[in-house]
PDB file with SEQRES, HELIX, SHEET and CRYST1 records, atoms N, CA, C and O in Angstrom:
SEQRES   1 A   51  UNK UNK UNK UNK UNK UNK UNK UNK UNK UNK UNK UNK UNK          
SEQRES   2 A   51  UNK UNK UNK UNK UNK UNK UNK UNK UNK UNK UNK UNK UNK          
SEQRES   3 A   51  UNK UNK UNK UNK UNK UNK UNK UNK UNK UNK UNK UNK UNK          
SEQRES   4 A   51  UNK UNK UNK UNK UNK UNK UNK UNK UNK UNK UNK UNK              
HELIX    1 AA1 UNK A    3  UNK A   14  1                                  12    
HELIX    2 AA2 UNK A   20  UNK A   30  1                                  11    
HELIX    3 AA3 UNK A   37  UNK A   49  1                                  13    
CRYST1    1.000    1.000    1.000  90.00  90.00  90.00 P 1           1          
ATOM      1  N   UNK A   1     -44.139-115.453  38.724  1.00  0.00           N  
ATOM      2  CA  UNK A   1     -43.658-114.580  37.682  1.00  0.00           C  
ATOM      3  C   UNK A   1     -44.501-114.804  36.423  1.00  0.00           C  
ATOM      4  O   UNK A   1     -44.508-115.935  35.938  1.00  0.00           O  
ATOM      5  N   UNK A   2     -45.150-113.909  35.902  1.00  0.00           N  
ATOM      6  CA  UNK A   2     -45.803-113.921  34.496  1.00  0.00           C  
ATOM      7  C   UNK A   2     -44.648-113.639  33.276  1.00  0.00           C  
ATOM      8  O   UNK A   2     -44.187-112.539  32.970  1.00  0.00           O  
ATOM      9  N   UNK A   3     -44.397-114.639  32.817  1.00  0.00           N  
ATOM     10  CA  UNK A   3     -43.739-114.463  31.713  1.00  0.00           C  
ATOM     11  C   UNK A   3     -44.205-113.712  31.040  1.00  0.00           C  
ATOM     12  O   UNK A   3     -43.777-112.557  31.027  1.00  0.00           O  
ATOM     13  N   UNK A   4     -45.111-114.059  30.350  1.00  0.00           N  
ATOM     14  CA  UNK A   4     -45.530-113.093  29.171  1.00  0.00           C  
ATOM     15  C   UNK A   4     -45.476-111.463  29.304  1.00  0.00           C  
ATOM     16  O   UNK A   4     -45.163-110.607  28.477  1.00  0.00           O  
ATOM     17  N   UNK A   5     -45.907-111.365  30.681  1.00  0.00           N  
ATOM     18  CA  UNK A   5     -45.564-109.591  31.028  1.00  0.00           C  
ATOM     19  C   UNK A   5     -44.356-109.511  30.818  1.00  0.00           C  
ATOM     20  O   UNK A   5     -44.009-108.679  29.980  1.00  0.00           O  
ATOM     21  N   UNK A   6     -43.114-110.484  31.615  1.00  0.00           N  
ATOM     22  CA  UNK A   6     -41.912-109.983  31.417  1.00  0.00           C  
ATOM     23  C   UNK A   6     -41.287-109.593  29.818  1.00  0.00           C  
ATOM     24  O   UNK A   6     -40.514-108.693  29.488  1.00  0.00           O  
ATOM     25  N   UNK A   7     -42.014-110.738  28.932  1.00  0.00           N  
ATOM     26  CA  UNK A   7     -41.527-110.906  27.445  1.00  0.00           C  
ATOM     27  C   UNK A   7     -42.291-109.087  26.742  1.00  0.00           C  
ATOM     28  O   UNK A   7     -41.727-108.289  25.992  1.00  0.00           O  
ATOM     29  N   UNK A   8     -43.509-109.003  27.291  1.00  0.00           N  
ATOM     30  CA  UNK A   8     -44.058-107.233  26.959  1.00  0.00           C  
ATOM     31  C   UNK A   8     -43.282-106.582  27.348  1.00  0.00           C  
ATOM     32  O   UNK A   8     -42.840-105.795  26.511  1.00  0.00           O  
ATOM     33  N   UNK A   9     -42.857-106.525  28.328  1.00  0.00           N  
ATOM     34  CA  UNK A   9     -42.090-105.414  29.067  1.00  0.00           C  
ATOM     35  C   UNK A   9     -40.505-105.109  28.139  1.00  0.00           C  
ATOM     36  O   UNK A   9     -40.001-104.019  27.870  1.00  0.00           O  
ATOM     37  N   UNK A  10     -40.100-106.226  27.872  1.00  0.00           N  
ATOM     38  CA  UNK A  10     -38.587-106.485  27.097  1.00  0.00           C  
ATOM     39  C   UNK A  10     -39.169-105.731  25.440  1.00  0.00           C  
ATOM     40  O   UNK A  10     -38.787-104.611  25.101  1.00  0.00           O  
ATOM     41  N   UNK A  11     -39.755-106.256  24.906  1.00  0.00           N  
ATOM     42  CA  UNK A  11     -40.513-106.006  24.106  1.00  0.00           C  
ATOM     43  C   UNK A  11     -40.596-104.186  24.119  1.00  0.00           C  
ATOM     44  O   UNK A  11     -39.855-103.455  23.460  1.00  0.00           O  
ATOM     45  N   UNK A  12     -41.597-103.777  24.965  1.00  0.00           N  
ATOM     46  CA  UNK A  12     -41.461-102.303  25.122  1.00  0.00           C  
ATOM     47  C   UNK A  12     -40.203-101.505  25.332  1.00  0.00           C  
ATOM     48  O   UNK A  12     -40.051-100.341  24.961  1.00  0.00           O  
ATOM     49  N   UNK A  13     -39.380-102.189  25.917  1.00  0.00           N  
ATOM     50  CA  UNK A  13     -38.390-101.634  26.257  1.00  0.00           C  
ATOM     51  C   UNK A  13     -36.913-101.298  24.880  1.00  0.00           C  
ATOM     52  O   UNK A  13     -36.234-100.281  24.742  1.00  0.00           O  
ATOM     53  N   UNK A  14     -36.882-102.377  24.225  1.00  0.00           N  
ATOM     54  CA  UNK A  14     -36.913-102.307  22.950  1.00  0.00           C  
ATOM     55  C   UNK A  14     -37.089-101.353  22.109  1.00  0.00           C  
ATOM     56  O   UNK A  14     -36.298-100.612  21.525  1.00  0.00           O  
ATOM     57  N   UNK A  15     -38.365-101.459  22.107  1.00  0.00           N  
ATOM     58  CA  UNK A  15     -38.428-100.323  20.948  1.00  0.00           C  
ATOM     59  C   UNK A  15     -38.171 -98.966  21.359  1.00  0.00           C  
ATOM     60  O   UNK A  15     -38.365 -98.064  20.545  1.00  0.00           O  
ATOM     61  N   UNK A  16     -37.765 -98.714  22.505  1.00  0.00           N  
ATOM     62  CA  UNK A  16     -37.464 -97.268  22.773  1.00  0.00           C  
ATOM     63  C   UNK A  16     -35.702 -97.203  22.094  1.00  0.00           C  
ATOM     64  O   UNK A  16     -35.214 -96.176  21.622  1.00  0.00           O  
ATOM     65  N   UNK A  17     -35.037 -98.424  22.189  1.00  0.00           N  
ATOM     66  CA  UNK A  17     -33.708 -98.363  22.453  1.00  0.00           C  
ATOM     67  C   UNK A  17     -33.254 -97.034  20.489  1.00  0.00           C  
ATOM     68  O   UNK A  17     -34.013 -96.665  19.593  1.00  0.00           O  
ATOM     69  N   UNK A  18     -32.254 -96.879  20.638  1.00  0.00           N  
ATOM     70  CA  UNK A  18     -32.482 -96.014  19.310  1.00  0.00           C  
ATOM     71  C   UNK A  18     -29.920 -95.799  19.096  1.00  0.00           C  
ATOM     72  O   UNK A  18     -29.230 -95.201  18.270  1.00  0.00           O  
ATOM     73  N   UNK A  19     -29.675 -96.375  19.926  1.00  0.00           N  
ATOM     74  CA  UNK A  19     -28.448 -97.058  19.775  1.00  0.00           C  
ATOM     75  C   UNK A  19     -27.984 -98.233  19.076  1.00  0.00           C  
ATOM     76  O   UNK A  19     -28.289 -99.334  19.535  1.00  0.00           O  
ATOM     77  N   UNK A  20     -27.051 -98.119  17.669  1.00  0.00           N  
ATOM     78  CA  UNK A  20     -27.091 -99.366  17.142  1.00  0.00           C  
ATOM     79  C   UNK A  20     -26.310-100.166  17.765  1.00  0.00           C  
ATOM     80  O   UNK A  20     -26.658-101.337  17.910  1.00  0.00           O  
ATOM     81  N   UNK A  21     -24.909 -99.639  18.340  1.00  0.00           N  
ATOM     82  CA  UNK A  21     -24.361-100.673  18.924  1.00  0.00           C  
ATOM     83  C   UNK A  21     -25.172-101.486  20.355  1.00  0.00           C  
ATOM     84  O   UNK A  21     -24.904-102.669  20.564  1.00  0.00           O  
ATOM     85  N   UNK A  22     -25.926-100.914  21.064  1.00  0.00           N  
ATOM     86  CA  UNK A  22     -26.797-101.861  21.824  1.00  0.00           C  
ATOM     87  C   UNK A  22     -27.690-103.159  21.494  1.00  0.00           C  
ATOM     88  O   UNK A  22     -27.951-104.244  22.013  1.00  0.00           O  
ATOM     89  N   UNK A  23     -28.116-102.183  19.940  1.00  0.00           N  
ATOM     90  CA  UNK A  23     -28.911-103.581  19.359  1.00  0.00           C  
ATOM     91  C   UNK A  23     -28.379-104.740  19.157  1.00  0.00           C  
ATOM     92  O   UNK A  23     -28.861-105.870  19.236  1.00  0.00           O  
ATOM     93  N   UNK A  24     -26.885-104.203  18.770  1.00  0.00           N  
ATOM     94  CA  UNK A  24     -26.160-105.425  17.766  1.00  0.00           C  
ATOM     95  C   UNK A  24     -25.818-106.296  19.137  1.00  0.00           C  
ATOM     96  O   UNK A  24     -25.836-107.525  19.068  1.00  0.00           O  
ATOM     97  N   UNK A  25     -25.427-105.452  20.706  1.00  0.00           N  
ATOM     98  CA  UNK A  25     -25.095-106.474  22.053  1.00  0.00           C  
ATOM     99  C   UNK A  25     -26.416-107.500  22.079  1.00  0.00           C  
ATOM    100  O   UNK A  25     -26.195-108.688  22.311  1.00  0.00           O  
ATOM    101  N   UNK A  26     -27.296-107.212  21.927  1.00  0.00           N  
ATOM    102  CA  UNK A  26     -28.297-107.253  22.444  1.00  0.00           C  
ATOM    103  C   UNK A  26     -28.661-108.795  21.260  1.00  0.00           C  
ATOM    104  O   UNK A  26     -29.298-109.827  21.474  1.00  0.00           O  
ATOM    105  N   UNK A  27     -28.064-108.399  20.277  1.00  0.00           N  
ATOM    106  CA  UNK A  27     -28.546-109.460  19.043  1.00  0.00           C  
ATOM    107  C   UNK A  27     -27.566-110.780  19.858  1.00  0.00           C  
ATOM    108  O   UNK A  27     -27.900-111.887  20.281  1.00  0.00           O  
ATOM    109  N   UNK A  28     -26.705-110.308  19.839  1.00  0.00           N  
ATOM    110  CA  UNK A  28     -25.232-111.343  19.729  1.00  0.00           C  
ATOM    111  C   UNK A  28     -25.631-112.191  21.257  1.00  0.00           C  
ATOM    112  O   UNK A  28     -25.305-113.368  21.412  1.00  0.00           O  
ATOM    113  N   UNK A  29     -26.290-111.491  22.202  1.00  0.00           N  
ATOM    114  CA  UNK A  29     -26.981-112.140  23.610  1.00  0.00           C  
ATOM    115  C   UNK A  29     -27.287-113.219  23.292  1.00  0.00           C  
ATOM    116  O   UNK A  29     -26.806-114.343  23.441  1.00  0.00           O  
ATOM    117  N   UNK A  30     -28.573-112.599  22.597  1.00  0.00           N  
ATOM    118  CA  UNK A  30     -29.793-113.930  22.477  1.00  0.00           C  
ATOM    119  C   UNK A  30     -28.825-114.954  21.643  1.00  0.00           C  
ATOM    120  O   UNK A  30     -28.398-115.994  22.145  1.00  0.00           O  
ATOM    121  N   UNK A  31     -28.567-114.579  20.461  1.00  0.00           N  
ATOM    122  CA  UNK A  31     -27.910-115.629  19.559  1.00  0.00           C  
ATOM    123  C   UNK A  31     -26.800-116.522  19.990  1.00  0.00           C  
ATOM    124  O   UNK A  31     -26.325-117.379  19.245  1.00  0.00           O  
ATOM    125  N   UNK A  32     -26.187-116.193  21.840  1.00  0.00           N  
ATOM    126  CA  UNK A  32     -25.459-116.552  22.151  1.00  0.00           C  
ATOM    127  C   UNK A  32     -26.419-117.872  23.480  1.00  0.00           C  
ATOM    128  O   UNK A  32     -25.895-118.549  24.364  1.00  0.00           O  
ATOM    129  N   UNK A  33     -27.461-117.810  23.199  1.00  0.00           N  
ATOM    130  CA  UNK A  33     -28.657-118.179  24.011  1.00  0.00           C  
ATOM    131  C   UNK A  33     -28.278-119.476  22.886  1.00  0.00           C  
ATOM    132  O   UNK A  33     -27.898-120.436  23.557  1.00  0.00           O  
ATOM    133  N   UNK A  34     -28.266-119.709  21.827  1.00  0.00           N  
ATOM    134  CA  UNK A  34     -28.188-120.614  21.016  1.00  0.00           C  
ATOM    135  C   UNK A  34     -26.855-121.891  21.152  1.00  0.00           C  
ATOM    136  O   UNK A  34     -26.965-123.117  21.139  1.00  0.00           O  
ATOM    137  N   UNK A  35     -25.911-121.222  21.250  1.00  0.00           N  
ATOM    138  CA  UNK A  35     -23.962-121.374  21.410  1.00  0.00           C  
ATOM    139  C   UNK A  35     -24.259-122.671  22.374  1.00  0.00           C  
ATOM    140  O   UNK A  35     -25.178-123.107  23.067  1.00  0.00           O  
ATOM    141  N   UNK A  36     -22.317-123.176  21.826  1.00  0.00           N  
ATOM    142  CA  UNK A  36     -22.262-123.920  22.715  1.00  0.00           C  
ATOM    143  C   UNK A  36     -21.493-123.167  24.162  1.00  0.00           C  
ATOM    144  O   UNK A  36     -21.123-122.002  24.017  1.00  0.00           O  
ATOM    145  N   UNK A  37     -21.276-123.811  25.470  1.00  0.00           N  
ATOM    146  CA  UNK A  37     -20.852-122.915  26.520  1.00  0.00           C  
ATOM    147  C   UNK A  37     -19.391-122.122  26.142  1.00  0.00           C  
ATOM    148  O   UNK A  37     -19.036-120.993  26.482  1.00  0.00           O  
ATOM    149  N   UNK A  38     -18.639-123.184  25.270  1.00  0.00           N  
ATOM    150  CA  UNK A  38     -17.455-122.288  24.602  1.00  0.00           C  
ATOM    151  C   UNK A  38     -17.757-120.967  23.795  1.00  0.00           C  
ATOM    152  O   UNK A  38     -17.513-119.866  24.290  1.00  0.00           O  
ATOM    153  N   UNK A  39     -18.266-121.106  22.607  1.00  0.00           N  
ATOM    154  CA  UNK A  39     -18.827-119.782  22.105  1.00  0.00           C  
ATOM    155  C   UNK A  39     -19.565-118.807  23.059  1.00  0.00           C  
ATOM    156  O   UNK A  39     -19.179-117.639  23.115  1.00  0.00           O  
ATOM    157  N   UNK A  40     -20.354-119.128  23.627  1.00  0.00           N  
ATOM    158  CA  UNK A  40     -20.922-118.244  24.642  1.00  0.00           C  
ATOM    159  C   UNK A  40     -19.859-117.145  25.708  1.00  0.00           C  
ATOM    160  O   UNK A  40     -20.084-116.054  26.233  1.00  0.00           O  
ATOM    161  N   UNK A  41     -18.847-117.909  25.697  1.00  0.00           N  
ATOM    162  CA  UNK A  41     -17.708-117.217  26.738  1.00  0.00           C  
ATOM    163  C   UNK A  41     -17.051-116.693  25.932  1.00  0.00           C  
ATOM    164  O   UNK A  41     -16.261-115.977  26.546  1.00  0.00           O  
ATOM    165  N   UNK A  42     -16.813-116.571  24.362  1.00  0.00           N  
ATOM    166  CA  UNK A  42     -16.062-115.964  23.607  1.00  0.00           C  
ATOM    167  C   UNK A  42     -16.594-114.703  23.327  1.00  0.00           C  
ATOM    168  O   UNK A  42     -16.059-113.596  23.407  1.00  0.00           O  
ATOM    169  N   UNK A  43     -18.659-115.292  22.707  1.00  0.00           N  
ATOM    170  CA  UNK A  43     -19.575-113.894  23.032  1.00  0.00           C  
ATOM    171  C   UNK A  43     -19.288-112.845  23.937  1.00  0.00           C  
ATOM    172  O   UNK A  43     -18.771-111.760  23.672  1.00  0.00           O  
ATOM    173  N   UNK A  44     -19.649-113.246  24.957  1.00  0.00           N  
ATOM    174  CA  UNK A  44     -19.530-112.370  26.167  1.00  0.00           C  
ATOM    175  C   UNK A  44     -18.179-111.687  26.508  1.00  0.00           C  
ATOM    176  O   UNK A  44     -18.140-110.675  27.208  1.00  0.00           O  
ATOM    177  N   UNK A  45     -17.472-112.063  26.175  1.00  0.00           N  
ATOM    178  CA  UNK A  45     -16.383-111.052  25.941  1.00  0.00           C  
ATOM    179  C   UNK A  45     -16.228-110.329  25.103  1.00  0.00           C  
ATOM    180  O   UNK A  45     -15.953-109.159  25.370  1.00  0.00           O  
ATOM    181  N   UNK A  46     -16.350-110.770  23.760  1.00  0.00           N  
ATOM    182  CA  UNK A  46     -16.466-109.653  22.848  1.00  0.00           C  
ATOM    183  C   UNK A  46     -17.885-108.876  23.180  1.00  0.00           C  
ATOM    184  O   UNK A  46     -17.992-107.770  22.649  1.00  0.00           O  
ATOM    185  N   UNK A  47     -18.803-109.253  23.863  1.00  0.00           N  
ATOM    186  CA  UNK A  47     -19.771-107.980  24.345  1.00  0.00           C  
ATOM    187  C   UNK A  47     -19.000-106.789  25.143  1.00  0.00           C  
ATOM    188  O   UNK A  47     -19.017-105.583  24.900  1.00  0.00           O  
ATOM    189  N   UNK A  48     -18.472-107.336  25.938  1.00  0.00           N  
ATOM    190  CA  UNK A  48     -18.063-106.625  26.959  1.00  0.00           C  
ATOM    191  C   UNK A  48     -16.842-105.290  26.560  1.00  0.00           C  
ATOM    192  O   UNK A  48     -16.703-104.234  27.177  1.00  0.00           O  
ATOM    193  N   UNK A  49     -16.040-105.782  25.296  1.00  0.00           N  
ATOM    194  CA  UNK A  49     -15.212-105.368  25.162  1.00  0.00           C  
ATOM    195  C   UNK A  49     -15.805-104.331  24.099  1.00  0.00           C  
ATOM    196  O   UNK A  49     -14.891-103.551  23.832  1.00  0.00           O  
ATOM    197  N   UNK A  50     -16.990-103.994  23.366  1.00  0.00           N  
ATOM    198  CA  UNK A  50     -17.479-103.871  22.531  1.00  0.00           C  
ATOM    199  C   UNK A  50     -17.549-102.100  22.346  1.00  0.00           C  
ATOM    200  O   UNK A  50     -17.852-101.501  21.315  1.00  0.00           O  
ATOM    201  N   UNK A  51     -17.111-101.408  23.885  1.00  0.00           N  
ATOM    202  CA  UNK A  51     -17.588-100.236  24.194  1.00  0.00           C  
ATOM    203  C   UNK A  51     -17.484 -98.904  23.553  1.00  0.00           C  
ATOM    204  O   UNK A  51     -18.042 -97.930  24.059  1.00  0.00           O  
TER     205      UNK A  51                                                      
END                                                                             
């Protein structure tokens, strides 16, 4: 697997997106990439529920 293509590809894919509430899922992801496993399961629900 080439990372770096995958990280272009995410990247490209991105900038097409033009939905704010996707961005903001999309923010709260990564930033949940940070969390401890508790916050992370609190994230992800409030993603989910977000619709």
């Amino acid at each position: 697997m080439d990372i770096q293509a995958e990280i272009n590809w995410i990247h490209q894919e991105i900038d097409k997106v033009k939905d704010p509430s996707f961005v903001e899922k999309l923010k709260h992801l990564l930033q949940s990439l940070h969390s401890t496993a508790d916050e992370t399961s609190i994230d992800y629900i409030l993603i989910l529920t977000m619709h």
